[in-house]
C-alpha positions as CSV (number, residue, x, y, z in Angstrom):
1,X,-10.8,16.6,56.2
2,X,-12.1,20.1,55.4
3,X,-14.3,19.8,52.1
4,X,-14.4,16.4,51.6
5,X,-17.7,14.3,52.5
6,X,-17.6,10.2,52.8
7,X,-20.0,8.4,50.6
8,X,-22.3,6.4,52.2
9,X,-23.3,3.0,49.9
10,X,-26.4,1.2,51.0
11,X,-26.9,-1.8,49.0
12,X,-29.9,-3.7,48.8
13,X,-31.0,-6.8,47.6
14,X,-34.9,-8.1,48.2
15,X,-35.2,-11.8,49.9
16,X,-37.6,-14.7,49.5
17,X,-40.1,-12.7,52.3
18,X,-39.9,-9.4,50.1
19,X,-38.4,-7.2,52.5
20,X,-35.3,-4.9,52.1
21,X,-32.2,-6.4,53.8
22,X,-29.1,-4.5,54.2
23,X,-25.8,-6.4,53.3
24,X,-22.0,-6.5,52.4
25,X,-22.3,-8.0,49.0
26,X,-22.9,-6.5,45.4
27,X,-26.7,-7.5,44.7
28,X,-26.8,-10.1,42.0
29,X,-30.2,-9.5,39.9
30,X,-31.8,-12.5,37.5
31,X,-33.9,-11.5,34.4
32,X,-35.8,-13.7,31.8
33,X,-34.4,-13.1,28.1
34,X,-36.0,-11.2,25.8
35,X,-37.8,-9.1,28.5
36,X,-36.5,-5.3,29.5
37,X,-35.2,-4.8,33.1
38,X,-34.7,-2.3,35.5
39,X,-31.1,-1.9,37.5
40,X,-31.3,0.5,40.6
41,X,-28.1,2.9,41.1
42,X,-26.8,1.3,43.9
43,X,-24.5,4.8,45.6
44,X,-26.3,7.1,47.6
45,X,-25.7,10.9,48.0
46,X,-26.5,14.3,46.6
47,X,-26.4,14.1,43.3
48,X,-28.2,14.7,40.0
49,X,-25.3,12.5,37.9
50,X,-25.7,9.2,37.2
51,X,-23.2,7.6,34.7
52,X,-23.4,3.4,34.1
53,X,-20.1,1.6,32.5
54,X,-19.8,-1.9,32.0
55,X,-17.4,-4.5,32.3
56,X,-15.3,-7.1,34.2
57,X,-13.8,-4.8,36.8
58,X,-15.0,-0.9,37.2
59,X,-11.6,0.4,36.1
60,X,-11.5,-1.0,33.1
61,X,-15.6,-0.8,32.1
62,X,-17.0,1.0,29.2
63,X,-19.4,4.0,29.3
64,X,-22.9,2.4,28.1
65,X,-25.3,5.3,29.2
66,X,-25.6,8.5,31.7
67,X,-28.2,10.7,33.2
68,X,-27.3,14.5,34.5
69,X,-29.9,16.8,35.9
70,X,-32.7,14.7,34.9
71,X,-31.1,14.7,31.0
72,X,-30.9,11.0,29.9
73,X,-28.0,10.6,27.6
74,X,-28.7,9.5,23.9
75,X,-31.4,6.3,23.9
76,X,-30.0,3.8,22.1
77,X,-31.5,0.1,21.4
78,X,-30.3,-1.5,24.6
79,X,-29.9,1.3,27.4
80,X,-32.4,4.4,29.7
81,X,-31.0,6.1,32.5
82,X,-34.1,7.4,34.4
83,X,-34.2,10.6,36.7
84,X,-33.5,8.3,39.3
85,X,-30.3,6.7,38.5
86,X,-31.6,3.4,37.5
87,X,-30.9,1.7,34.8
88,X,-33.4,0.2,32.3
89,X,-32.3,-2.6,30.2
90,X,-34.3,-3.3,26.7
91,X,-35.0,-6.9,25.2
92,X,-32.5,-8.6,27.1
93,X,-30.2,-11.6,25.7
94,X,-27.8,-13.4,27.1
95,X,-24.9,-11.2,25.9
96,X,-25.7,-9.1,28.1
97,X,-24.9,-10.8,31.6
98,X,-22.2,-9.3,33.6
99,X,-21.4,-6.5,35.7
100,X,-23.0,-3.4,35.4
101,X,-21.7,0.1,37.7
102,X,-23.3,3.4,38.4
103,X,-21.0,6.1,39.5
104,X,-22.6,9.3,41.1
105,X,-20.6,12.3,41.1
106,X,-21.3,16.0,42.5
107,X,-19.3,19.1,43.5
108,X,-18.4,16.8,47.2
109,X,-18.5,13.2,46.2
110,X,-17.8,10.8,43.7
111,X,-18.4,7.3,44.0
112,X,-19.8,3.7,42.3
113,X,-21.1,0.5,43.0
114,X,-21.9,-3.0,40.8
115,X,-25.0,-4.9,40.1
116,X,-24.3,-7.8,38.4
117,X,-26.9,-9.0,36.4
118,X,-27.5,-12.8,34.5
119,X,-30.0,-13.9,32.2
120,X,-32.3,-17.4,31.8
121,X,-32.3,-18.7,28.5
122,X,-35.8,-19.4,26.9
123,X,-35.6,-19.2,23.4
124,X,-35.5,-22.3,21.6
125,X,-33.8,-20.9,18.0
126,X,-30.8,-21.2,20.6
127,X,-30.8,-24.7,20.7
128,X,-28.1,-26.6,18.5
129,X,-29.4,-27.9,15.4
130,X,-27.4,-30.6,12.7
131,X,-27.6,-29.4,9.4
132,X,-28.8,-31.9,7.4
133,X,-31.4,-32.9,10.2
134,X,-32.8,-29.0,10.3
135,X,-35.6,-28.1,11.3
136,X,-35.6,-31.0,13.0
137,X,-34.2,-30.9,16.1
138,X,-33.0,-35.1,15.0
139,X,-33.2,-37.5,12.3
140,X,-32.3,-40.3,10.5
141,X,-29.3,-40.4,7.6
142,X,-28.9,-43.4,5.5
143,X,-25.0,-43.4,4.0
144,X,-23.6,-46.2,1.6
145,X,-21.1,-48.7,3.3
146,X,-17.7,-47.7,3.0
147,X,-19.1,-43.5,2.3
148,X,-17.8,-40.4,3.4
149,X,-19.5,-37.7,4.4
150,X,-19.8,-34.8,6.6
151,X,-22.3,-33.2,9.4
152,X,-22.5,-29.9,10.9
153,X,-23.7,-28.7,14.4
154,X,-25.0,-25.3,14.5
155,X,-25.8,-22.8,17.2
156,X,-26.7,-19.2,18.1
157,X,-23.7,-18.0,20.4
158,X,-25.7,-17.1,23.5
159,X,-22.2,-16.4,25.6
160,X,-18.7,-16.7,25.1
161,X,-18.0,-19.7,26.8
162,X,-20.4,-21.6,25.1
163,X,-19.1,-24.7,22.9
164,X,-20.4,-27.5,21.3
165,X,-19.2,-31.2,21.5
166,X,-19.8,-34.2,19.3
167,X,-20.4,-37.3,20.7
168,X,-20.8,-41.2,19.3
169,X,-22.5,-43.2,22.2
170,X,-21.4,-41.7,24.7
171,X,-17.7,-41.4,23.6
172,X,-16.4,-38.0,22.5
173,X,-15.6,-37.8,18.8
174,X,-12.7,-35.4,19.2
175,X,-10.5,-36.2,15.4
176,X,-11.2,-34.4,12.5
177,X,-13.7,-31.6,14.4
178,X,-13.9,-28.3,12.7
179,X,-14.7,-25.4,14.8
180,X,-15.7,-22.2,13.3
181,X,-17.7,-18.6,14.2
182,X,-19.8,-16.8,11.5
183,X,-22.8,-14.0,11.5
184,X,-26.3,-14.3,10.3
185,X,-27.9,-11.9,8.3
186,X,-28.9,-10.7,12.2
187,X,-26.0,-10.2,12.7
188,X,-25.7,-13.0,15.3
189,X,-23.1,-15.0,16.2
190,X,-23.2,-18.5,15.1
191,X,-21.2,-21.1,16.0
192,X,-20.4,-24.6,14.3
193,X,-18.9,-28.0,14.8
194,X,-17.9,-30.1,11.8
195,X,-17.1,-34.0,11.8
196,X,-16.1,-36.2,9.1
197,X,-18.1,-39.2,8.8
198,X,-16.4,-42.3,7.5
199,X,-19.6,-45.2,7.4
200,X,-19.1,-48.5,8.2
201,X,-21.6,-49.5,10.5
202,X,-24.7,-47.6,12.0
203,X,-24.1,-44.8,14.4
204,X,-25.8,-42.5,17.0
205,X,-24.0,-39.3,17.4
206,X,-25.2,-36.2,19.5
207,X,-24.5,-32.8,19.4
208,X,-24.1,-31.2,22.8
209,X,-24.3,-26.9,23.6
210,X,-23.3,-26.2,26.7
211,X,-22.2,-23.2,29.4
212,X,-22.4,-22.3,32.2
213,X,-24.9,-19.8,31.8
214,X,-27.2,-22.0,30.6
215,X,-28.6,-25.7,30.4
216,X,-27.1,-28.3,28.1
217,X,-29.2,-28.9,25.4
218,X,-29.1,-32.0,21.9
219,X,-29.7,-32.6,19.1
220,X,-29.2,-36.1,17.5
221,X,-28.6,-37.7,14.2
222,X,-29.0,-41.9,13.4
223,X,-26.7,-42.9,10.7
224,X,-28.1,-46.0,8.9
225,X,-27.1,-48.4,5.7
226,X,-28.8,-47.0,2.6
227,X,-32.0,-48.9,1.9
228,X,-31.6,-50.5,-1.5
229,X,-33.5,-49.2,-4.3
230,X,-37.0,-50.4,-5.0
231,X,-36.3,-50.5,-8.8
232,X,-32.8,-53.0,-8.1
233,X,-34.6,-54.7,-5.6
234,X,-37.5,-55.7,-8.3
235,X,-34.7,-56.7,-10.7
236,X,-32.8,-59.0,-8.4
237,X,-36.2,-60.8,-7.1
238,X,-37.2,-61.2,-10.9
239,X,-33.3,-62.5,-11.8
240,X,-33.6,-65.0,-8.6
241,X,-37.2,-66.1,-9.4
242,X,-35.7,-66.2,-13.5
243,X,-33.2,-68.6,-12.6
244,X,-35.0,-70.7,-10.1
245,X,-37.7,-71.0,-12.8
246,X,-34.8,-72.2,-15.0
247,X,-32.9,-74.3,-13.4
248,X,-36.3,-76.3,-12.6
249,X,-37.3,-76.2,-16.6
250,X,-33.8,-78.0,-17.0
251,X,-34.5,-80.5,-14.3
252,X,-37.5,-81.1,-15.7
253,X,-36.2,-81.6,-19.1
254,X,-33.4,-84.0,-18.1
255,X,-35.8,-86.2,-15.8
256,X,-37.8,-86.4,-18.7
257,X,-35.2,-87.3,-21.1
258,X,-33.9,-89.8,-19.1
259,X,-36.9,-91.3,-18.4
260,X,-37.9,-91.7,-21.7
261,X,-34.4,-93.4,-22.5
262,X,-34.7,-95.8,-19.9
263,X,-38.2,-96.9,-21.3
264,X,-37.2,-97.3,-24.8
265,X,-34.0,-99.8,-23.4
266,X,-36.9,-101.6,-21.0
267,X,-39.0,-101.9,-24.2
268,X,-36.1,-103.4,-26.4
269,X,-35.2,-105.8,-23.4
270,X,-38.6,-107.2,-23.1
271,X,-38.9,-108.0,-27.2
272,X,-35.7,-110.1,-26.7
């Protein structure tokens, strides 16, 4: 048709040799967390304007960043938008997985295409943690017989299909779980897992964190009988070793008073 132009979209992806290989599929790119990234605007065509949105589908993404006539839009913490098109993603987290589109538009054409982009967890402070156990990753507890008590699982909320489970043995302990999202003074979102512990016997429960954007990780808690006190134990020895002392006095005694009966009537019979 008179006026219009059709937009041609190469995409790209770089294999195992390190050569360019054309192909039919949205280029999937994998970055470290923590590091900064760089997206290439996938479109090509004659343009100066570069706009990248964000989201699950393109017409319902949100505008993150934009370049026109070599202008980068305001830099913000998290987003660049080079000359170029590309995009250039700064200290990385998880949270940021998903699908990123750049949209070129000019007086002739207008049209997008999606990199989606996911993230390798290496940070540790991810990892869940038990609160009483902390900063240990596990520990030992020592409860009374017949006590009540409670543990918390904590985590860093590193995407939102992550979800901690508590486990005793390798049963699931699924009663009495409380489930809850806060922020840290980062600002981060936290998640926790509370169980009610009623002790009877000695346990070993695990904390599981687990998505599928990353690999599971523990942490661990041993619940044990409460040692008895070195101060009660020193009275109870010295009570038992009392009355063992006492009880063989009194033995004593009575053999010796028996005896000495049993002489005096040998005695008496022998003067007869």
């Amino acid at each position: 048709m008179p006026g219009k132009h059709r937009c041609i979209i190469l995409i790209i992806i770089i294999n195992t040799l390190g050569t360019l290989t054309s192909c039919q599929k949205w280029p999937i790119l994998l970055f470290k967390e923590a590091d900064s990234g760089v997206i290439p605007c996938i479109p090509r065509g004659q343009t100066t304007t570069f706009f990248w949105t964000r989201g699950e589908w393109y017409n319902i993404s949100d505008e993150i960043a934009y370049n026109v006539n070599g202008v980068s839009g305001p830099d913000t913490e998290k987003f660049h938008v080079f000359s170029n098109g590309s995009l250039l993603l700064k200290n990385m987290t998880l949270m940021d997985e998903g699908n990123y589109y750049c949209r070129i538009t000019s007086d002739r054409t207008e049209c997008h295409g999606s990199v989606t982009v996911y993230l390798k967890a290496t940070n540790t402070n991810k990892l869940p943690y038990i609160d009483r156990c902390s900063p240990n990753k596990g520990c030992t507890i020592y409860e009374k017989p017949s006590s009540t008590s409670y543990l918390t699982c904590k985590a860093n909320q590193v995407s939102s299909d992550m979800s901690l489970k508590w486990f005793n043995e390798s049963k699931e302990i699924t009663e009495e779980v409380e489930k809850r999202q806060d922020k840290n003074t980062m600002n981060e979102t936290i998640i926790s897992s509370r169980i009610k512990i009623n002790y009877d016997e000695p346990q070993f429960l695990t904390c599981q964190a687990s998505s599928m954007k990353m690999e599971t990780a523990f942490a661990h808690v041993r619940l044990q009988s409460e040692p008895v006190d070195g101060t009660s134990a020193g009275i109870i020895v010295f009570t038992v070793v009392l009355g063992a002392t006492c009880a063989i006095l009194l033995g004593f005694l009575v053999y010796t008073f028996v005896k000495q009966n049993r002489d005096k009537k040998t005695r008496s019979d022998s003067e007869r």
